[in-house]
Backbone as CSV, one residue per row, in Angstrom:
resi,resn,N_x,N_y,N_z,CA_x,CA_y,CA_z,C_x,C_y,C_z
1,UNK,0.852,-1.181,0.000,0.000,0.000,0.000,0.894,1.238,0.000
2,UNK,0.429,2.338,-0.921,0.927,3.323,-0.978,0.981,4.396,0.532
3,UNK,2.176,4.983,0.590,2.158,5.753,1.882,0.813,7.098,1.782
4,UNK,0.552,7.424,0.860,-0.441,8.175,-0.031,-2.126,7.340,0.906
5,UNK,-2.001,6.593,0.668,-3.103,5.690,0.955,-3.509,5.291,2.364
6,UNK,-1.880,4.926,3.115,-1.965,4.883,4.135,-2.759,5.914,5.026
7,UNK,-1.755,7.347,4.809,-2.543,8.126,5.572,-3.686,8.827,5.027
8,UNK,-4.492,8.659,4.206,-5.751,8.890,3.901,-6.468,7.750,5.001
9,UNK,-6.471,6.488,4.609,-7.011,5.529,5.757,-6.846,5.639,6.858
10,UNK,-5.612,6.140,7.680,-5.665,6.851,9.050,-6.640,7.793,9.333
11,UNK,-6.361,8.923,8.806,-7.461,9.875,8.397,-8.281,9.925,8.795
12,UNK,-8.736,8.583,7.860,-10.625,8.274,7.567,-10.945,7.894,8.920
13,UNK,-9.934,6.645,9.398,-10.455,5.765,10.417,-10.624,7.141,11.662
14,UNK,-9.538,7.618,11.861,-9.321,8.379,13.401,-10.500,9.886,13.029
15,UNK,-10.712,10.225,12.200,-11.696,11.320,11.887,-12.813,11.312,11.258
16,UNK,-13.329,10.714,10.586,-14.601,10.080,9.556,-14.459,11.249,8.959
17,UNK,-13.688,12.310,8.118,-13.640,13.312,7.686,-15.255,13.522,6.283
18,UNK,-15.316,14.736,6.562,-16.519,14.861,5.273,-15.905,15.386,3.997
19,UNK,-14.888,15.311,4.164,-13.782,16.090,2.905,-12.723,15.433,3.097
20,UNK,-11.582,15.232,2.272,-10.614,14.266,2.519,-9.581,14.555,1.219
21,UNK,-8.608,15.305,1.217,-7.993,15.222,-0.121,-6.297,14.914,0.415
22,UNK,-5.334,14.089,-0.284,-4.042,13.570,0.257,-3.099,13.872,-0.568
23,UNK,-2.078,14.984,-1.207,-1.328,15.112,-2.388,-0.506,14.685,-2.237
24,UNK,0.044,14.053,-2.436,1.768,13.464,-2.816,2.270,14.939,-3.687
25,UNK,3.201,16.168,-2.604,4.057,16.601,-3.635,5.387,16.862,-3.605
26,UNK,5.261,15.834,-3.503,7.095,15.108,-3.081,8.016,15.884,-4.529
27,UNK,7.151,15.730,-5.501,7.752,16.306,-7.217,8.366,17.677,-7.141
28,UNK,7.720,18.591,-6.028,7.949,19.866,-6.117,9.313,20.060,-5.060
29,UNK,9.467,19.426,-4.775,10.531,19.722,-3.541,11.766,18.663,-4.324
30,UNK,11.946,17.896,-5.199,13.330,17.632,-6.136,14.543,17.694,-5.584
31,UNK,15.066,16.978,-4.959,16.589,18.026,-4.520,16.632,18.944,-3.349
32,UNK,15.700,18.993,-2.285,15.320,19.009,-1.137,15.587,18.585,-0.130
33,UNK,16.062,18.922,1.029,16.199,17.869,2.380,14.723,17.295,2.315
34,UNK,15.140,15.912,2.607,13.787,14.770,3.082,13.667,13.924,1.563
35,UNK,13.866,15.009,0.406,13.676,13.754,-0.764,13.751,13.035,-0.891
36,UNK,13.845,12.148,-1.379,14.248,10.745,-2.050,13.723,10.644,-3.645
37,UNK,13.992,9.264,-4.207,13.523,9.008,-5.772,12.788,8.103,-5.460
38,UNK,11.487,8.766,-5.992,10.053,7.466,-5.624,9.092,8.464,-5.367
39,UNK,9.480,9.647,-4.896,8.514,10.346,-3.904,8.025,10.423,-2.600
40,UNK,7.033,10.348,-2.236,6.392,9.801,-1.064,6.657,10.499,0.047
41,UNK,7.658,11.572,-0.026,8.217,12.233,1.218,7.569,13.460,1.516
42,UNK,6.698,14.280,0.729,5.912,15.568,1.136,5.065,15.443,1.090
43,UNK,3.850,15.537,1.759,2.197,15.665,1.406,1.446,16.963,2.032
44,UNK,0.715,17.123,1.235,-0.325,17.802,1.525,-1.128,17.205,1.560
45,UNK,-2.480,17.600,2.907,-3.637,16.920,3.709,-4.476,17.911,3.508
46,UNK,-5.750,17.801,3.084,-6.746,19.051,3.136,-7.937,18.042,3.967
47,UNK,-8.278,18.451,4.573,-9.509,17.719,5.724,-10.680,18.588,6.325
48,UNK,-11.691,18.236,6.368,-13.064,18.827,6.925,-13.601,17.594,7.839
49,UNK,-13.458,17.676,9.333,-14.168,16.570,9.832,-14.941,17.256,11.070
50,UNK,-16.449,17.072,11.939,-16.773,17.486,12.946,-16.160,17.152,14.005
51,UNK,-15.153,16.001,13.780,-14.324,16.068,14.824,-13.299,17.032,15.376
52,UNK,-13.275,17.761,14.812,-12.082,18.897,14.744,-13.153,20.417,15.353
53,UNK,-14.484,20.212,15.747,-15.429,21.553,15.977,-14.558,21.520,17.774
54,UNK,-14.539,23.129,17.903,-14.046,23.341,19.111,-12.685,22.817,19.362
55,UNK,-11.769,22.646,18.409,-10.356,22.135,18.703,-9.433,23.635,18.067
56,UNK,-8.335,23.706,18.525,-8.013,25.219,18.245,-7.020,24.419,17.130
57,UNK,-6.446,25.768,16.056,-6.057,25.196,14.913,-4.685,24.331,15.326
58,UNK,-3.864,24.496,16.535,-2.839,23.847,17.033,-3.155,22.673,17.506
59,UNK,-4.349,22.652,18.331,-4.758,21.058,18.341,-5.341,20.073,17.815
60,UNK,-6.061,20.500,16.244,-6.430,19.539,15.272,-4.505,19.166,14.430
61,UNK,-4.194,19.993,14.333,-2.506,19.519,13.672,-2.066,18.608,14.597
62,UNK,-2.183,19.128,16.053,-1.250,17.892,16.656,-2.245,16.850,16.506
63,UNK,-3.044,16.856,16.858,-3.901,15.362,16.320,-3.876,14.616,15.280
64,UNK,-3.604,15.629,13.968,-3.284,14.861,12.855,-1.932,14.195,12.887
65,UNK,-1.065,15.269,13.105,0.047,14.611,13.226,0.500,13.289,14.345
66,UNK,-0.057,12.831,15.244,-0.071,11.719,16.159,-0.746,10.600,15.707
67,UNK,-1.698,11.081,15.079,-2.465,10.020,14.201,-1.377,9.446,12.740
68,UNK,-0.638,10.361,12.630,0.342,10.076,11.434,1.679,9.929,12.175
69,UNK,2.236,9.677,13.115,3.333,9.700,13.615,4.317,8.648,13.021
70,UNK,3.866,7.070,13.009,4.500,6.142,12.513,5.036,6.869,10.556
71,UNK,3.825,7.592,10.005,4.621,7.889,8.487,5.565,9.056,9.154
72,UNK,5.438,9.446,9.517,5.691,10.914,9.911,7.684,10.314,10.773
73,UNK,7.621,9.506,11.045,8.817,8.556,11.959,9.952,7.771,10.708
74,UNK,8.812,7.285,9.400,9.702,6.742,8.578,9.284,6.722,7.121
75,UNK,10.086,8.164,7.216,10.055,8.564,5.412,9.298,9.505,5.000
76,UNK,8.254,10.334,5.485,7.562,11.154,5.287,8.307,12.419,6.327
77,UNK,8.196,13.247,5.401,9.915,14.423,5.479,8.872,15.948,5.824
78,UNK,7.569,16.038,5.296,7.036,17.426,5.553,5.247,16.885,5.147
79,UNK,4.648,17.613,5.901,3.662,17.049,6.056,2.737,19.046,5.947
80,UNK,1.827,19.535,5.129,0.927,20.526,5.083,-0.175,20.057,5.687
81,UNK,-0.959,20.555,6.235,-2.198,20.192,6.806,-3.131,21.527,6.626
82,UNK,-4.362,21.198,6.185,-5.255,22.327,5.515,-6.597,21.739,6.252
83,UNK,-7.061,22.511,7.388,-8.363,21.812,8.428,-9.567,22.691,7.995
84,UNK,-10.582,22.801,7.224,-11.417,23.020,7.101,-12.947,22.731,7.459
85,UNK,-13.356,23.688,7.384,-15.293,23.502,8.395,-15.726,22.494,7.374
86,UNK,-16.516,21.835,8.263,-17.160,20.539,7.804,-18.621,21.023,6.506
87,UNK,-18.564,20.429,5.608,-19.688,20.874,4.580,-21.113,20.467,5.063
């Protein structure tokens, strides 16, 4: 399974998000600390979940990020996170 995939399924499981988008843009960062050849090392997260109502914008990130710790531990180099109101 793609690391792409992985943490979308984290995601899903730990947030039931109503929006959910996962970019791999490992492409844009080329020659970068954290790169590698394959990709897989930058993502952008865009998320809308009611789990996140009443959490301040520092504590839905750390949540995401704990929920992602194991990618976040091996091989995943920068991580964006984009928390948006639930639709």
């Amino acid at each position: 399974m793609s690391t792409k995939q992985t943490i979308a399924d984290k995601l899903t499981t730990a947030f039931a998000p109503s929006y959910l988008n996962v970019i791999d843009e490992s492409d844009k960062h080329a020659g970068h600390g954290g790169w590698r050849e394959g990709g897989e090392t930058h993502f952008r997260v865009q998320i809308a979940s009611s789990a996140f109502e009443g959490m301040s914008r520092v504590a839905q990130h750390r949540a995401i990020n704990e929920t992602l710790a194991g990618e976040l531990a091996n091989g995943v180099h920068a991580l964006a996170i984009e928390v948006n109101r639930p639709e």
